[in-house]
C-alpha positions as a Markdown table, in Angstrom:
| # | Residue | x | y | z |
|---|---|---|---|---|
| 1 | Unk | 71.9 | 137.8 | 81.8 |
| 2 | Unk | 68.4 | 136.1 | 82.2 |
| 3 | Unk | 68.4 | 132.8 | 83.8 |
| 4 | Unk | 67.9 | 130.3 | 80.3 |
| 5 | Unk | 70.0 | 132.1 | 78.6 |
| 6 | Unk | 72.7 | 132.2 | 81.5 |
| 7 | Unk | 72.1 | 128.3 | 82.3 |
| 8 | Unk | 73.1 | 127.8 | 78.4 |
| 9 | Unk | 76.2 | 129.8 | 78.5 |
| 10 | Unk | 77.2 | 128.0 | 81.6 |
| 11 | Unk | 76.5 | 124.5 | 80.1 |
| 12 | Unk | 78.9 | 125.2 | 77.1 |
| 13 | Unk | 81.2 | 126.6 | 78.9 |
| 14 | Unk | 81.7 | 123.3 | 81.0 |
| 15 | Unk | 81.6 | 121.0 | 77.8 |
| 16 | Unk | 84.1 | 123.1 | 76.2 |
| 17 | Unk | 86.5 | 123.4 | 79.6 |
| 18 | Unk | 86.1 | 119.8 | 80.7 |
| 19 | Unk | 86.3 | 118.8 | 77.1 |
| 20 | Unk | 89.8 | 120.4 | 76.8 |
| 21 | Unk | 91.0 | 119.4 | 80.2 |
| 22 | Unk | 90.2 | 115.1 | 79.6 |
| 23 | Unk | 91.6 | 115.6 | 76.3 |
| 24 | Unk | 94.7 | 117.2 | 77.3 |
| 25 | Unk | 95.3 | 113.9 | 79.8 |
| 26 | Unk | 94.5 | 111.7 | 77.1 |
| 27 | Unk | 97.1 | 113.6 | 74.7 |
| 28 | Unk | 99.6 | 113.9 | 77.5 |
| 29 | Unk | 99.6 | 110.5 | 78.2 |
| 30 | Unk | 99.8 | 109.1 | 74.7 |
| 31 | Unk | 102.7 | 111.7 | 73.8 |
| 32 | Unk | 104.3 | 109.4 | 77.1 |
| 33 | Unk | 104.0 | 106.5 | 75.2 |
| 34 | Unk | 100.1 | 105.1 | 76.7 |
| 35 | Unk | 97.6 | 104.5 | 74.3 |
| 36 | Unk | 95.1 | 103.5 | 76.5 |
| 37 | Unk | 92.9 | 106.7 | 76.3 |
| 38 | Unk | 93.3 | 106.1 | 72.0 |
| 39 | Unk | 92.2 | 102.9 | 72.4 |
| 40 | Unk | 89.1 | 103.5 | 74.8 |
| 41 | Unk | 88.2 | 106.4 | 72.3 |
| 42 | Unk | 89.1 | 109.0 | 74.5 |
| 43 | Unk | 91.6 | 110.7 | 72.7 |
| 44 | Unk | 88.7 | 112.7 | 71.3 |
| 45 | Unk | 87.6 | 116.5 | 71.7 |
| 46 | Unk | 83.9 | 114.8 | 71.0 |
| 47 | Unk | 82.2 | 116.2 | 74.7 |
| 48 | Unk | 80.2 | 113.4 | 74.3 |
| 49 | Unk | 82.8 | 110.9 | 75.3 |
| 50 | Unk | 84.1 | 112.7 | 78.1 |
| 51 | Unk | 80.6 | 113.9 | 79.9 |
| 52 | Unk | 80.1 | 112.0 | 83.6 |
| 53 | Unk | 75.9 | 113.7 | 84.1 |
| 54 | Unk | 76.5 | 114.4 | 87.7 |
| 55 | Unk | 80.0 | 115.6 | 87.9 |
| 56 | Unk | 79.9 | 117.5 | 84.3 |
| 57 | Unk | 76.4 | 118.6 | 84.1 |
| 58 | Unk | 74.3 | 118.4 | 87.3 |
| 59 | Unk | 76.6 | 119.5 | 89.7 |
| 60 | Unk | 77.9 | 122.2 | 88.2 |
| 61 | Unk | 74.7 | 123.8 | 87.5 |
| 62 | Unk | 73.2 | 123.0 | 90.6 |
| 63 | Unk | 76.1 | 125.5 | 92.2 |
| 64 | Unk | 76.1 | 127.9 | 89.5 |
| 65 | Unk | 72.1 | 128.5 | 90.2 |
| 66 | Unk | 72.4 | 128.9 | 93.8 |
| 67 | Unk | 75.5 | 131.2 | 93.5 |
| 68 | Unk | 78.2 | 129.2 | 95.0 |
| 69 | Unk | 82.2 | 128.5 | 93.3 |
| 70 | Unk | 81.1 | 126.6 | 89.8 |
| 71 | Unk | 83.3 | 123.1 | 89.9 |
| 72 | Unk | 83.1 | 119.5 | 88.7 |
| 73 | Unk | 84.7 | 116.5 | 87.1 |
| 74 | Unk | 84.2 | 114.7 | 84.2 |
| 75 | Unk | 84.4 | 110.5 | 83.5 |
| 76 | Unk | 88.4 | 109.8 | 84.2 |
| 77 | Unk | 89.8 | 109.3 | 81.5 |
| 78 | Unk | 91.7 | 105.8 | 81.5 |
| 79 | Unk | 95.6 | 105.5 | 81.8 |
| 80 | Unk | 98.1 | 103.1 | 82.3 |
| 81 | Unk | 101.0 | 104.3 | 84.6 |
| 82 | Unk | 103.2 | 100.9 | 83.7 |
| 83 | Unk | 103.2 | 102.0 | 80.4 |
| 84 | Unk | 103.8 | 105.9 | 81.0 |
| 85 | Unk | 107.6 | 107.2 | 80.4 |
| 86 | Unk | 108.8 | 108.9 | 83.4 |
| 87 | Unk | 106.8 | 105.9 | 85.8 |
| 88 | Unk | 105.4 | 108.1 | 88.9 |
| 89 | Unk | 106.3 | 111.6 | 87.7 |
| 90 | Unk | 105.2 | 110.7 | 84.5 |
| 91 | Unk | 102.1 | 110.2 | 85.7 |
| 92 | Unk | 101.8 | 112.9 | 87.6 |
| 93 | Unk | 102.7 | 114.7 | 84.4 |
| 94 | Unk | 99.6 | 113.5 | 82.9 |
| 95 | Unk | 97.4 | 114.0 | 86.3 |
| 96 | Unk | 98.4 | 117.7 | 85.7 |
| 97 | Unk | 97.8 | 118.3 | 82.5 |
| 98 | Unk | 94.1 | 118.4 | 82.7 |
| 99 | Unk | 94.0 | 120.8 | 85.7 |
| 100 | Unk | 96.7 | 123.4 | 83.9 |
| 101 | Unk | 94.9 | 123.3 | 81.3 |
| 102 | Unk | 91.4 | 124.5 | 83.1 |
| 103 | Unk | 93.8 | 127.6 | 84.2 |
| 104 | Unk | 95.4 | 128.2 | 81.4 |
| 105 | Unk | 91.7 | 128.9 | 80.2 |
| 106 | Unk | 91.3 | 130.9 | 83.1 |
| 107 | Unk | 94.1 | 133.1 | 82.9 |
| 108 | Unk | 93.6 | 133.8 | 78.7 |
| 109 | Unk | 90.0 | 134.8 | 79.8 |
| 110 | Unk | 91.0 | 136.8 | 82.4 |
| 111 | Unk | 93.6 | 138.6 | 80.0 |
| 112 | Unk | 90.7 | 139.2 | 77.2 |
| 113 | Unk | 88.8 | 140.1 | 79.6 |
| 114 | Unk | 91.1 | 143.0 | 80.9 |
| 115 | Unk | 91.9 | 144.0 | 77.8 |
| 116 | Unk | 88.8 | 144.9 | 76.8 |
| 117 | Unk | 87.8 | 146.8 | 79.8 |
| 118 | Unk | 87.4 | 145.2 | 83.0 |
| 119 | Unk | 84.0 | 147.3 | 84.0 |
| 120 | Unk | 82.5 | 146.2 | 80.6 |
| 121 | Unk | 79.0 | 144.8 | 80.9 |
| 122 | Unk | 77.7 | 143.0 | 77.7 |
| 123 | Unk | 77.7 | 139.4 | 76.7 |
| 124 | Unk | 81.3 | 139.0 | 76.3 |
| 125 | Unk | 82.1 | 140.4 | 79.6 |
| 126 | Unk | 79.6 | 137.9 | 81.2 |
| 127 | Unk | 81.0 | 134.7 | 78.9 |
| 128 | Unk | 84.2 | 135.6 | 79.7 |
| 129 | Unk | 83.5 | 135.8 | 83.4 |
| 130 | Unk | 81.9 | 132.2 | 83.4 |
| 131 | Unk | 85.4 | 131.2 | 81.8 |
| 132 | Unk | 86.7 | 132.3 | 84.4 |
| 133 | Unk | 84.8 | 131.2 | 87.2 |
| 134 | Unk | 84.5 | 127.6 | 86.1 |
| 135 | Unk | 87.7 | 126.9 | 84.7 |
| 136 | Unk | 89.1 | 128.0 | 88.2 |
| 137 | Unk | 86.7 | 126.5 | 90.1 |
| 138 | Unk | 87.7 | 123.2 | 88.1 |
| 139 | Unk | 91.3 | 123.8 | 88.7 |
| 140 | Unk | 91.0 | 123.7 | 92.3 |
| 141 | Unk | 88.7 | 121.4 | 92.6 |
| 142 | Unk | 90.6 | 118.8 | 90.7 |
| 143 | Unk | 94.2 | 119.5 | 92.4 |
| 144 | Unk | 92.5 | 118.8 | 95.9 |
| 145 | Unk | 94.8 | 115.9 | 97.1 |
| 146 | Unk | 92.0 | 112.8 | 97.0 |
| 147 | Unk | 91.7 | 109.9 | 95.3 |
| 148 | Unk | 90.7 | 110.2 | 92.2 |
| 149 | Unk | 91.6 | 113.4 | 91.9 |
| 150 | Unk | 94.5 | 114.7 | 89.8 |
| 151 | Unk | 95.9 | 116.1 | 92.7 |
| 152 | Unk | 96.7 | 113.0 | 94.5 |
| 153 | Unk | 98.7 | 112.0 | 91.5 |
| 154 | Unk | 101.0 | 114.6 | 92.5 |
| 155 | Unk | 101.3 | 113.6 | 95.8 |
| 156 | Unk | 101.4 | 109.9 | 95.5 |
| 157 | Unk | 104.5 | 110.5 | 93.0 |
| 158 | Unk | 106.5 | 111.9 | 96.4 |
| 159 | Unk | 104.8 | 110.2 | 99.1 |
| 160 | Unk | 106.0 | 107.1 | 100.5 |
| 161 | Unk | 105.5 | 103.9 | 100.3 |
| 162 | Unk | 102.8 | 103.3 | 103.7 |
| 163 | Unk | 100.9 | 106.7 | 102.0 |
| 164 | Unk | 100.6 | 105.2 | 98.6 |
| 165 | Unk | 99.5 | 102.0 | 100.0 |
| 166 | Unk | 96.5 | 103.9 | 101.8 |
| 167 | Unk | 96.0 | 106.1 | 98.4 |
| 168 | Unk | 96.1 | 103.1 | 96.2 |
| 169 | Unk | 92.7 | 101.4 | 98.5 |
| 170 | Unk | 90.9 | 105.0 | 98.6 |
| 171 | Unk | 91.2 | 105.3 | 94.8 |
| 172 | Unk | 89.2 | 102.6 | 94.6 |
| 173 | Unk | 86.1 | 104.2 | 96.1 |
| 174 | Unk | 87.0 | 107.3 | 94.9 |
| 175 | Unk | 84.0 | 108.3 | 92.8 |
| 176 | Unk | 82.2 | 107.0 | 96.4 |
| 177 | Unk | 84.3 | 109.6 | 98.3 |
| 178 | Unk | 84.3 | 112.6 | 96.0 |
| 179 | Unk | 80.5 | 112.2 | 96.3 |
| 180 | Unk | 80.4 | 111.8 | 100.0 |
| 181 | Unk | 82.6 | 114.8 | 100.2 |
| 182 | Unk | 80.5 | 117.0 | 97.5 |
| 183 | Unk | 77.1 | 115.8 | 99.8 |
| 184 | Unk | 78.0 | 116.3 | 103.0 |
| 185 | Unk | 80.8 | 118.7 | 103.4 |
| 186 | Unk | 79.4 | 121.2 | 100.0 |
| 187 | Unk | 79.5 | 124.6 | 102.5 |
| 188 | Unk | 82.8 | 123.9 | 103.8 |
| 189 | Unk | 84.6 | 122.9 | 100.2 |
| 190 | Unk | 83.0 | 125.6 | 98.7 |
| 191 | Unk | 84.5 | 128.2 | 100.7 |
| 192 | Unk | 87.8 | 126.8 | 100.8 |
| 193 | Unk | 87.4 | 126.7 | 96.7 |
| 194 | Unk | 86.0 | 130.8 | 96.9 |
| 195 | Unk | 89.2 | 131.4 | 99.1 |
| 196 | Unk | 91.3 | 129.8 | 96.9 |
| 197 | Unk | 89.7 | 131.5 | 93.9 |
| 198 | Unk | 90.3 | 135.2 | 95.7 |
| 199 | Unk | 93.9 | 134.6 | 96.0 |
| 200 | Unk | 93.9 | 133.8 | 92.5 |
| 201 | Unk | 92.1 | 136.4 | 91.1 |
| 202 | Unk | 94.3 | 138.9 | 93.0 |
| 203 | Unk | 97.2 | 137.5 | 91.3 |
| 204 | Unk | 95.4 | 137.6 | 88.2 |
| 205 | Unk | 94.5 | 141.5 | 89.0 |
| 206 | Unk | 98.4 | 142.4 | 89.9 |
| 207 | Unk | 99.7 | 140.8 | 86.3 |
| 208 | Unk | 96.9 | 142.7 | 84.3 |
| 209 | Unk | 96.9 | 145.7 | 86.9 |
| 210 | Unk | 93.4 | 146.0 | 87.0 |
């Protein structure tokens, strides 16, 4: 695939996977009883609403043209855990949500993908392989255990109390940290994320039986 053409594909990929993953939070947390998300106008599968231009658009491209594990973020989408049935685990519910659903993606992809045959070169092959890429790479990246993350929902709902504390005064700089992170420590995260991603993908090759 040439390089403008390959650059599109990857740009509607993200809006359609990062779409699907803030709406499924938003959803999630309304089916728990918060209507924050509805109320902010975030209960939406309108990209527009959900698109952060660093963390959905520049980032993700920025890896994807130099060759590196495709991942990214999106603007949070907003939720009140006071109002969320289930209280911490609840939450975490809704944390998750957005995450599974990126490998959910992933996985289907992968399946089509198989099924069709895996040495297949065309344009379908190639989509289907930018699924996969970026949905996974999303997935990992998102259940890393920092604030705000939706992985450190998960662990703040069995942490105690000193941990949550210290979580709680990270979260709020976390669009700071994840930054700082992404900037300075981009070679190390992304071969933890390509590692991650092989073990994955073997799974993936062992259901299928590629």
């Amino acid at each position: 695939m040439d390089l403008i053409p390959y650059i599109i594909t990857v740009v509607g990929v993200i809006l359609v996977s990062m779409t699907l993953h803030e709406a499924m939070h938003a959803f999630i947390g309304y089916w728990l009883g918060d209507d924050t998300a509805k109320l902010q106008g975030r209960l939406t599968l309108n990209p527009i609403k959900h698109i952060d231009p660093f963390l959905t658009i520049i980032l993700p491209i920025g890896l994807a043209l130099v060759g590196a594990p495709i991942f990214g973020g999106a603007k949070p989408v907003p939720f009140n855990p006071d109002r969320v049935k289930g209280g911490d685990w609840g939450a975490a519910l809704v944390a998750l949500g957005g995450p599974l659903t990126n490998f959910f993606i992933a996985f289907v992809a992968y399946g089509i993908w198989a099924v069709i045959g895996a040495p297949q070169v065309g344009f379908v092959a190639e989509l289907l392989s930018i699924f996969v890429a970026v949905n996974l790479g999303f997935f990992i990246f998102n259940m890393l255990p920092f604030p705000p993350l939706d992985g450190s929902r998960v662990i703040y709902a069995i942490a105690p109390e000193f941990v949550r504390v210290g979580m709680r005064f990270l979260e709020r700089y976390g669009i700071i940290i994840i930054f700082a992170i992404v900037l300075l420590a981009n070679a190390p995260l992304g071969m933890l994320l390509s590692a991650i991603m092989e073990q994955i993908l073997a799974l993936f090759n062992l259901i299928f039986r590629i």
